[in-house]
C-alpha positions in Angstrom: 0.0 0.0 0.0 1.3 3.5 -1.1 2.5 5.7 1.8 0.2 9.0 1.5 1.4 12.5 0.8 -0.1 15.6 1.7 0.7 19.6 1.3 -0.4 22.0 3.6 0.5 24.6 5.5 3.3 25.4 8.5 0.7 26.7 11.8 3.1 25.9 14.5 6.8 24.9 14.7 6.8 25.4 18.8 7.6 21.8 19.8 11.7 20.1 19.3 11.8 18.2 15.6 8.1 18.6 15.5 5.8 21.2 13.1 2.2 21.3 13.2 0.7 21.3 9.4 -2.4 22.4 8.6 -3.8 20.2 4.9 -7.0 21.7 3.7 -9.5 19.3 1.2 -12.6 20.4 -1.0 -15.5 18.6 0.0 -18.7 18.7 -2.1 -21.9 19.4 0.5 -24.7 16.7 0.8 -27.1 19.2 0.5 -25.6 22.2 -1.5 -23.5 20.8 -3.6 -21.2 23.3 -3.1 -17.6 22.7 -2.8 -16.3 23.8 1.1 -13.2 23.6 2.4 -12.1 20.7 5.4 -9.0 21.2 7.3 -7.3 19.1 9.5 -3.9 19.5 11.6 -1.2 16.8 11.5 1.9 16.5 13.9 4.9 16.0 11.5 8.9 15.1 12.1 10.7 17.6 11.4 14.4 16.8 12.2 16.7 19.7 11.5 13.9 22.2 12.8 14.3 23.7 9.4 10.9 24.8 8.6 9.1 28.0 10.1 5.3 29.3 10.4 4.2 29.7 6.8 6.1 27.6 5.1 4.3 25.1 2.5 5.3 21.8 3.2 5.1 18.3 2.3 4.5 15.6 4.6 4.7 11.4 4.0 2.9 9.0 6.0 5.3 7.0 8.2 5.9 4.9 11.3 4.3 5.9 14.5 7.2 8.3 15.9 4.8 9.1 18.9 1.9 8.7 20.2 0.5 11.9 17.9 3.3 11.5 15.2 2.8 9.4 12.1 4.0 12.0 9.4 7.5 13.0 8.3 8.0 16.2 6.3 10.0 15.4 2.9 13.4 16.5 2.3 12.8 20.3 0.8 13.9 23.9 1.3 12.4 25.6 3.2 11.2 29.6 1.9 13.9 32.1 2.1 13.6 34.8 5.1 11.8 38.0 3.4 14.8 40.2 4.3 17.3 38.3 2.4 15.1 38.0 -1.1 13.9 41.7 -0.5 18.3 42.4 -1.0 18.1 40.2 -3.9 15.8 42.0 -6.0 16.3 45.6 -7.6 14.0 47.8 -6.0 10.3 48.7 -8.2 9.6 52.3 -7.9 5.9 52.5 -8.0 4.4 55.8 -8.9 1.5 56.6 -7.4 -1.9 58.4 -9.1 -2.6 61.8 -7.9 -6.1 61.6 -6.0 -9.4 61.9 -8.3 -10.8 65.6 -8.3 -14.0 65.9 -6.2 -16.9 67.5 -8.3 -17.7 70.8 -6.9 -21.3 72.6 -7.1 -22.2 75.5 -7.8 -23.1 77.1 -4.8 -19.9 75.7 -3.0 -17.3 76.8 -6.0 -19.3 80.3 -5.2 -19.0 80.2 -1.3 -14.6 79.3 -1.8 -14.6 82.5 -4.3 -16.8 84.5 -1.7 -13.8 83.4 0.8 -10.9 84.5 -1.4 
């Protein structure tokens, strides 16, 4: 029988070689027959403490490694700090749009004459 693998989602990295991974499924509802979405959290070995909060992972059924424990993450990198790829890039200068005129009436483009 194929060992399982599932993506999901870094939500805690707290605990010594552990991570906690959130994997999310679509699940058609009875009813509906709308697609929702099904989470569940799974307790994965992570041996070199290498992944953080955030990080999209890949996990592989294993051996129980304790009593909550039956994943092992796969051997990946984990995503670069944002301080270190921010260096990387050249900088985007992004100009921005002056702010839309407001419409002005009548009477209140009469009343800012009156005042000047």
């Amino acid at each position: 029988m194929p060992k399982r693998i599932l993506q999901g989602v870094v939500v805690s990295d707290v605990q010594d070689k552990t991570i906690v991974v959130r994997v999310e499924r679509r699940v058609m509802h009875s009813v509906y027959k709308k697609y929702i979405m099904r989470s569940k959290k799974y307790a994965a070995h992570d041996e070199r403490n290498a992944f953080k909060v955030g990080d999209l992972v890949r996990i592989e059924e294993s051996r129980p490694i304790s009593k909550n424990k039956h994943f092992v993450v796969l051997a990946a990198e984990p995503k670069a700090a944002p301080q270190a790829a921010a260096a990387d890039e050249p900088k985007t200068v992004v100009e921005k749009k002056p702010a839309p005129r407001r419409r002005v009436r009548k009477a209140e483009a009469a009343e800012a004459a009156a005042k000047e």
